[in-house]
N, C-alpha and C positions, 0 to 999 in steps of 0.2 A: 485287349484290355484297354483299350483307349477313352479318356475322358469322356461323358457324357458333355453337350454342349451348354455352358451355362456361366452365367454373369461372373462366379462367384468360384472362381478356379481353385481356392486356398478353404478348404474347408475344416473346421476345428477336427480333432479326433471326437470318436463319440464313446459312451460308455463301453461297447462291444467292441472297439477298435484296441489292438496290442499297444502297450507303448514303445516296447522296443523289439524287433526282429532283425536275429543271427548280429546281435549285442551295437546295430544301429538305433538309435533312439531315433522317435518318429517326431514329426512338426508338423505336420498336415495333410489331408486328403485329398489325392490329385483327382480320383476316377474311380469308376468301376464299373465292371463289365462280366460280359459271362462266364469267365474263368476264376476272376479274382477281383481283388482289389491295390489300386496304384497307390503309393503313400510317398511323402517327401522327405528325405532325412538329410544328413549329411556325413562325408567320409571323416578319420579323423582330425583333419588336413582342413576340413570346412567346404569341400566341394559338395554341390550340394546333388544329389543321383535320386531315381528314382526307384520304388522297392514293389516289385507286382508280387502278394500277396498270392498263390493257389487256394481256392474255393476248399473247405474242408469237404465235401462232397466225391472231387474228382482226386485229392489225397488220397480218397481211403481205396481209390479203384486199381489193384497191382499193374495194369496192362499201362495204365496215365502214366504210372510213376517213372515207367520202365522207357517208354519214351520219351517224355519229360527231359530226363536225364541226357539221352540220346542227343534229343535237339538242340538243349543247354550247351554241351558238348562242343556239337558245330557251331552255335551261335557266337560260342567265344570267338574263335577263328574269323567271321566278320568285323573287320575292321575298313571300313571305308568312311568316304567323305560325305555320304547322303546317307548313313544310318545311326543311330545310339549304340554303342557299345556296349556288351556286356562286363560289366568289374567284376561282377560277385554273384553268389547262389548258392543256394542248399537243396538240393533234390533227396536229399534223405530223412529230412528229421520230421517231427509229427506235421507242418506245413510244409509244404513245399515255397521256397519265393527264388527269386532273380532279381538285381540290382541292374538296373543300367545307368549311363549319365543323363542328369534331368537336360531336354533344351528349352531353354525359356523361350515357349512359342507355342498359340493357338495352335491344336489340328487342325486340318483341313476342312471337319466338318463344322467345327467351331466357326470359326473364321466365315466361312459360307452360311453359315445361320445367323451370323451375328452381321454381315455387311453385305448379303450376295454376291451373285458372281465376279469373279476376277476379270482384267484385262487381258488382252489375249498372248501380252509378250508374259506378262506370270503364268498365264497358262502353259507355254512355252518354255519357258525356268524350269517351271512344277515337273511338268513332262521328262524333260532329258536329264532334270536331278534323281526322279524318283527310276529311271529308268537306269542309270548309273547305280544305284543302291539295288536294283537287284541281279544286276550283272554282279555284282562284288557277293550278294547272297546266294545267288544260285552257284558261285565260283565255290563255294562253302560246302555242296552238295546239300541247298535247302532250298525248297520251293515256300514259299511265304503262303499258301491259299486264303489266307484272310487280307487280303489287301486292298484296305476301304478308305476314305475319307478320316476315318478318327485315329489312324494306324499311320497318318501321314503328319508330321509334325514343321511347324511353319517358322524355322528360326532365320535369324537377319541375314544368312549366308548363305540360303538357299532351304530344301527342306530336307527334310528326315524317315525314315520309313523306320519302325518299330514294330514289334511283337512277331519279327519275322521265324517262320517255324513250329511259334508254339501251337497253334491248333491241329498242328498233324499229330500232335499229342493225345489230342481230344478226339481223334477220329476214332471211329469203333470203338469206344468205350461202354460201359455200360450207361454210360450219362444221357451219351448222345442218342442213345436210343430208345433213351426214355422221356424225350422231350427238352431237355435243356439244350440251348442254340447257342453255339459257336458259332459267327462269324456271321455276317450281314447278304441274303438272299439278293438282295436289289445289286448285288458288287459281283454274285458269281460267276462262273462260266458255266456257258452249258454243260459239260463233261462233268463238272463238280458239281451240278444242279441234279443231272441224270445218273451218280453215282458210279461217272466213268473212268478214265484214267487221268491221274493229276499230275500234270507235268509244270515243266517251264514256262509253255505256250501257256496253260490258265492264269498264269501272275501278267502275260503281257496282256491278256482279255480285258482282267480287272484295271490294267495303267489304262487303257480306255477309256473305258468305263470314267477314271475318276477325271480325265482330260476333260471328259464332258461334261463331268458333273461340276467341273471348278468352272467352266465356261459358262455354264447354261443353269446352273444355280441349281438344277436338282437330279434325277437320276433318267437315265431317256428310256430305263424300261416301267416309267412308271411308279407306283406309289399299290398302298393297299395291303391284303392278305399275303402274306408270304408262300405260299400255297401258289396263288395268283401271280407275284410277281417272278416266280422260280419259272411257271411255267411259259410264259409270255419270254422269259431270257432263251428257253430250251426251242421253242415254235415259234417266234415271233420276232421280228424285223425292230433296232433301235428305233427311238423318235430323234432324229437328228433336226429335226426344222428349225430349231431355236440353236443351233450350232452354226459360229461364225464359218464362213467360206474357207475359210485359210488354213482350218483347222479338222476337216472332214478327210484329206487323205490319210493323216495317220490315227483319225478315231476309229474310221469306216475299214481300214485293214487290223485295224487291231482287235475291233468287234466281230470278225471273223467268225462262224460258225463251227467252221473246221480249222480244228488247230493248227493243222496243217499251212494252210493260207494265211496265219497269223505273221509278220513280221517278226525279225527277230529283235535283241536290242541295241546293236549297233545300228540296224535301218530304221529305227522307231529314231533315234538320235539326230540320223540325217534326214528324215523327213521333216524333222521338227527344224533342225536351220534352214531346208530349202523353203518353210515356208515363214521363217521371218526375215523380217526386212533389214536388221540389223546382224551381227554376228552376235550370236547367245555367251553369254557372259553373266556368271553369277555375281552380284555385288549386295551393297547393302539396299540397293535400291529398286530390286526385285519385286516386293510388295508395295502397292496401293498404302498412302497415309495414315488409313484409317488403320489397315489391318498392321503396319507396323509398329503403332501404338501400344496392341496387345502386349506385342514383344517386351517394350519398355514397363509392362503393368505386371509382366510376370517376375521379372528381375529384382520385385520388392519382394523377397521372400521370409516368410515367418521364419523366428527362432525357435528350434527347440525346445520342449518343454524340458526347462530345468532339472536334473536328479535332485531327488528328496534328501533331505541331511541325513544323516545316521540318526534312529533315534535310541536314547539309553532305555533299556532292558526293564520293565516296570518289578516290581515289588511282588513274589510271589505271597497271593492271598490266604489268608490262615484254613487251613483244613485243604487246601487244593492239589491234586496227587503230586508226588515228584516228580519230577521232566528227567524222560529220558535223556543218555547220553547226545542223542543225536539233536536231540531237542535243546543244548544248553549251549551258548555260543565259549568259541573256543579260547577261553582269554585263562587270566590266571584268576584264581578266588579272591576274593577281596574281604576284609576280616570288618565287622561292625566295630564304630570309634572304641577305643580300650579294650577288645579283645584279644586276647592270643592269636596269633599266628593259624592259621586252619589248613592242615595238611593232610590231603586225601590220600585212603591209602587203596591200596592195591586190591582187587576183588579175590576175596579168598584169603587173605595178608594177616597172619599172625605172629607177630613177630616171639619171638624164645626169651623168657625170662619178663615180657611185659605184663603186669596183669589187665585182664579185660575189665574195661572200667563201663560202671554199673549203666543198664540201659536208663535214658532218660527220654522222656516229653518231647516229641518234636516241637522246635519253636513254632509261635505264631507268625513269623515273616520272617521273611530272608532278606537281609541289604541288599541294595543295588548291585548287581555284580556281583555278588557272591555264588557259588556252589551249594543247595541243598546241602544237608548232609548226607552222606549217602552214598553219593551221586559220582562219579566221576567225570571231569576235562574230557573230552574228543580230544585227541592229539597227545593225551597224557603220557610221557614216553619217561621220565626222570625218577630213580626209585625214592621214596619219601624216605628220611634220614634214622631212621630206626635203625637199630643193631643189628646185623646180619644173623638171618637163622643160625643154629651152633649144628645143625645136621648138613652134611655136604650134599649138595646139588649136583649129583651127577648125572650123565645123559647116562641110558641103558644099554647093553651091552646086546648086540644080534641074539636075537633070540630070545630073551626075556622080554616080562614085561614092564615097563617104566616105574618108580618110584611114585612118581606123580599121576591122582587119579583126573581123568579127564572128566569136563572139561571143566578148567579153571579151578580147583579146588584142591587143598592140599589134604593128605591123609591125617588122620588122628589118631597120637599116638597115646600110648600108656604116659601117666603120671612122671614125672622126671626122665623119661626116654628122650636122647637127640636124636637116633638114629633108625631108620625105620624096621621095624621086625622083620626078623625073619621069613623067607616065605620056601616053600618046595616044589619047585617048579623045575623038571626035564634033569631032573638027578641032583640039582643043585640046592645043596642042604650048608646054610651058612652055619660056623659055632656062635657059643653064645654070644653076647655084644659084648664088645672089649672096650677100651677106653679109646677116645677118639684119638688117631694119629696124624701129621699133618700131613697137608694134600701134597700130592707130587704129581700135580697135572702136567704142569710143567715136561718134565723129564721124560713121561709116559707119550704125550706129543712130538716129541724130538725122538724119541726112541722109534714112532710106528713111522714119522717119515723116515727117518735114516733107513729102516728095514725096508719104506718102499723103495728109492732111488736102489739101492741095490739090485731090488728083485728087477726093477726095469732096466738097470745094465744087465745083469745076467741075462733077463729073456732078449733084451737087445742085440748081445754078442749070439745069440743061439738063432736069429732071425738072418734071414738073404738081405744082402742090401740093396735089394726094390728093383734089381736086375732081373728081366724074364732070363728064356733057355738061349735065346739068343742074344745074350747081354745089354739088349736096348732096355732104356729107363724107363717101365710102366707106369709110373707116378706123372700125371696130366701137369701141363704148365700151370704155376699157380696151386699147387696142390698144399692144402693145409699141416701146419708143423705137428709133430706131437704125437701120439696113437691115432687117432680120426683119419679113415679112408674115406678119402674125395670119391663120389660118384662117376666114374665113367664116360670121357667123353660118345656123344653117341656118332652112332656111325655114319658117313655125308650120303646124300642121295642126291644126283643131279639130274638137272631137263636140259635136255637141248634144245636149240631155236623155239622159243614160245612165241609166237604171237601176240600183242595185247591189243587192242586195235584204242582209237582215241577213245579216253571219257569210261573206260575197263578199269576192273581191280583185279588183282592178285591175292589169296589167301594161302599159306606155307603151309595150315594143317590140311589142306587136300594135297590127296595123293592120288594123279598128281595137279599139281597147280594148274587150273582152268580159268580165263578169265570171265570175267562177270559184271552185271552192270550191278549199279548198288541198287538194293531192292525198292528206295523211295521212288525212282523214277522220276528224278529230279532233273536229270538234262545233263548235268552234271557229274560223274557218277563212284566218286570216289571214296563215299563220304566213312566208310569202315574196312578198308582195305589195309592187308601188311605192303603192296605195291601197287602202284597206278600209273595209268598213264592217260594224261591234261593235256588238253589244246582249249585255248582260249581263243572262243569265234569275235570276239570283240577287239581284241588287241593282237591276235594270232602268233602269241608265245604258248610253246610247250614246255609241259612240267612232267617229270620223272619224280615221282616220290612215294612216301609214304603217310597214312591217315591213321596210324595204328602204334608207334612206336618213333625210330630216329634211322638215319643214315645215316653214311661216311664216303666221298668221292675219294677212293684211293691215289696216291702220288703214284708217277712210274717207277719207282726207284720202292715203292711197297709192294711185295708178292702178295696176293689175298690167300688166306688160309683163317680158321677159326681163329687161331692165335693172335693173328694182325686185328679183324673183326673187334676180339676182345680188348685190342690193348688200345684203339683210336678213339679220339673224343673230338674230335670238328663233329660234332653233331649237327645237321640239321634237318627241315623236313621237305624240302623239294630241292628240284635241281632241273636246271634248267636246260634242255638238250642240247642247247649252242654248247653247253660246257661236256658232250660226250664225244667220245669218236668210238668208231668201229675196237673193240677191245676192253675201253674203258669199265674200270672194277669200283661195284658200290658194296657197300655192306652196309643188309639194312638188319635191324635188332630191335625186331616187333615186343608188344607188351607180354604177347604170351610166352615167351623164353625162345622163340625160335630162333637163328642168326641166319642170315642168307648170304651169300657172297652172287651179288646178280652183275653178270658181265653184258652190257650194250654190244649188241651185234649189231645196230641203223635202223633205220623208217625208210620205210616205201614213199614211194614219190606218187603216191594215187592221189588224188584231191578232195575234198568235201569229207562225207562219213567213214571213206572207206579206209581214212588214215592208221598204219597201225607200226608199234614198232616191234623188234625183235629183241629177245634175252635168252640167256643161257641162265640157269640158277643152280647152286649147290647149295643146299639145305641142309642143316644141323639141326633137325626137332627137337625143341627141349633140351635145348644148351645149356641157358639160365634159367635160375628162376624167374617165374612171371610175375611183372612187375604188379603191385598193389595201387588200384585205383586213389 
């Protein structure tokens, strides 16, 4: 969803535009694109982030939403120095949108439309920032497959990569198959072109792809019918001609046919310093004059449109129906100058001994603020000051039926009667009515508890005290006070030696735990797992953790047992395998109620893919409850 290229970056809202989404108030229109629309707001704080809007179209599709959510999810988890971050989101309500932080700075494609090609050390910046940005997103368990020129954001610090993920959202939808285009033909890989497998290697395709196009001013596969240009990427050799010298070994590997042969993105990195002449350093002085300019033109940003003042409540028109309760805002009545006091009463409210005063004419207007008559306050909770009925209010007794007829209305009785008549219901025949005696709720209260606490010492002493036949204590650590039986700890099941090899997850409700790559085919592959296990090709640290809930690296001096499990809160979510040794006890406590107690048995010393390490796990299914999203 990256801006269209155009002079006039700040565009007014228009009549169809929200003013405020998930209770951000909006200032203007940054973009729009095939999925939504970008708008510019601000936090409460004043920061100003930007808000991509979901197309009401791929809303209404369940398969979008359901992924959506998914990739929202991971995207949080990117936090790096070459992307926008995600703050905020709603994936459930009738739009869907996602906040990130705005950077004041042309895209890439902006920028190139508006000043042509770059020099070839920005070209070179561009390269190893945008390549660092998806090392830190693929590290996420996301493949970015839309990675174009407008997706590329140009701030004074080097650039930005955005929108990374969302279009795997929009993949297979019902949208996409019915002609609505996600993502830009002239940017994809062959594999994505031909409907093949979407990995890692297609995001390094597309960083080509855009080296060239920030070099060479436009796309080297051409121009035209998208039809045409998909197929000429899938059969057809780059136009490199107009690509400086310096610049062809890491376009020419990185255009690669076969994914295979593509470079990965630490060698995309070092290709890019062995072929500049200075050492790569991001500054402010990365971009060409002209194009830093923009930067400074974005930084004026519009204010918010204003909240409207409150307006007071006009003048209900003579003859116009009464407004329901929901319809009357919730304040107290307001009496017209010299009136009495106007005190609403209760629906159904007859008070004993008042006479009903004679129907009259509804008025022709109601003051400002007033209550119809009629009518009752939303929120009306205070009973109006009338004399309390002379008949007692009582609740009914098991097995009867109430006093009071439902709903809302009181019975009516005979001529001078307080008390309600007699009725014959299940043998119970009252005498006639006697004069009223006073209540003694009071003492009748105190009397059925006193009679309980009794009954539950007695059944108390007559009950075992929680000791089985073997006198061990069957009530679970942590078991609740009072009558309420706690549920059952359930019983441990354990594996020995598992293997997980690098870039695998672990799931606790298979039985038993097999690992598994995660189904995006990201490269990375941990992205829904209760355990994984991470090796980063870039920096070559390994990570032990989980994508699904929390751990806990036990002390030696803690036995692991469900108990320990339960009682530890160093919470976090990875863990680094310098910090294990042969033995070492984690407990991880997924969102589904599972706990595991997982013991590090070492890693093999094989090299490249074939890395993997080894665990022992005791599983507790459904230990806790499952946490609520």
């Amino acid at each position: 969803m990256g801006s269209t290229p155009s002079a006039d970056f700040f565009q007014p809202l228009k009549a169809d535009d929200p003013a405020v989404v998930g209770g951000y108030r909006l200032a203007a229109v940054l973009g729009a694109g095939g999925m939504g629309k970008v708008y510019l707001s601000y936090t409460p704080g004043g920061r100003p982030i930007a808000i991509k809007v979901i197309r009401p179209e791929f809303s209404e599709d369940p398969e979008f939403r359901r992924r959506f959510q998914q990739e929202v999810r991971a995207a949080e988890r990117v936090q790096g120095l070459y992307t926008a971050p995600v703050i905020d989101s709603d994936t459930e309500g009738a739009q869907p949108w996602l906040a990130t932080a705005y950077v004041p700075g042309p895209s890439l494609a902006h920028a190139v439309a508006r000043h042509g090609a770059l020099p070839v050390r920005s070209v070179l910046l561009l390269t190893v920032g945008v390549a660092e940005a998806l090392h830190v997103i693929h590290g996420a368990g996301i493949v970015h497959r839309d990675l174009k020129p407008a997706n590329v954001l140009l701030a004074s610090d080097g650039p930005r990569v955005i929108d990374f993920g969302i279009a795997r959202a929009a993949d297979s939808t019902a949208l996409t198959s019915t002609g609505v285009s996600v993502g830009t033909p002239a940017f994809m890989a062959p594999e994505q072109a031909s409907a093949g497998t979407v990995t890692a290697a297609t995001d390094v395709f597309a960083l080509g792809q855009i080296a060239a196009f920030t070099a060479i001013g436009a796309s080297v596969f051409g121009d035209g019918p998208s039809h045409a240009v998909l197929y000429r990427i899938v059969h057809e050799d780059p136009d490199l001609s107009a690509l400086p010298e310096v610049l062809r070994p890491v376009v020419t590997r990185c255009l690669s046919r076969d994914p295979a042969d593509r470079p990965t993105l630490t060698e995309v990195i070092e290709l890019c310093n062995a072929a500049s002449e200075a050492p790569l350093r991001q500054g402010e002085d990365w971009l060409p004059q002209a194009v830093a300019g923009s930067i400074t033109e974005r930084l004026r940003l519009p204010a918010p449109a204003p909240t409207p003042p409150p307006q007071p409540p006009t003048a209900t028109a003579a003859g116009a129906p009464t407004a329901t309760p929901t319809e009357v805002s919730p304040q107290a009545p307001t009496p017209a100058p010299g009136a009495p006091p106007v005190v609403p009463a209760a629906p159904g409210y007859t008070p004993t001994g008042v006479a009903a005063a004679p129907t009259q004419a509804a008025p022709a207007s109601v003051a400002p603020g007033a209550v119809p008559p009629g009518s009752v306050p939303p929120g009306y909770r205070t009973p109006p000051p009338y004399a309390q009925p002379s008949y007692p209010q009582q609740q009914p007794r098991q097995g009867q039926p109430p006093y009071n007829q439902p709903p809302y209305t009181q019975p009516t009785y005979a001529p001078g009667r307080s008390t309600p008549p007699p009725f014959h219901s299940q043998g119970f025949i009252p005498g006639p009515p006697a004069q009223q005696r006073p209540k003694r709720t009071g003492l009748i209260v105190i009397g059925v508890v006193a009679a309980a606490v009794i009954g539950l010492a007695v059944l108390g002493s007559l009950l075992p005290n929680g000791s089985g036949k073997d006198g061990s204590d069957k009530a679970s650590s942590g078991g609740s006070s009072g009558g309420a039986q706690k549920r059952p700890d359930p019983q441990p099941v354990s594996y020995q030696g598992i293997d997980v090899p690098q870039n695998h997850q672990l799931m606790f409700a298979d039985n038993p735990p097999r690992p598994a790559e995660e189904p995006t085919g990201a490269g990375v592959l941990y992205g829904h797992g209760d355990l994984f296990y991470y090796r980063d090709t870039l920096f070559g640290d390994e990570k032990f953790g989980t994508a699904n809930g929390k751990l806990v690296l036990l002390n030696n001096s803690e036995k692991g047992s469900l108990e320990t499990c339960r009682a530890v809160t160093r919470f976090t979510e990875k863990i680094g395998l310098d910090q294990l040794t042969d033995g070492s006890q984690v407990c991880v406590l997924s969102k589904a109620g599972h706990i595991t107690l997982a013991t590090f048995r070492g890693r093999s010393d094989a090299k490249g893919e074939t890395r993997f390490i080894t665990v022992d796990l005791t599983v507790w299914r459904n230990a806790d409850p499952a946490a609520k999203d």
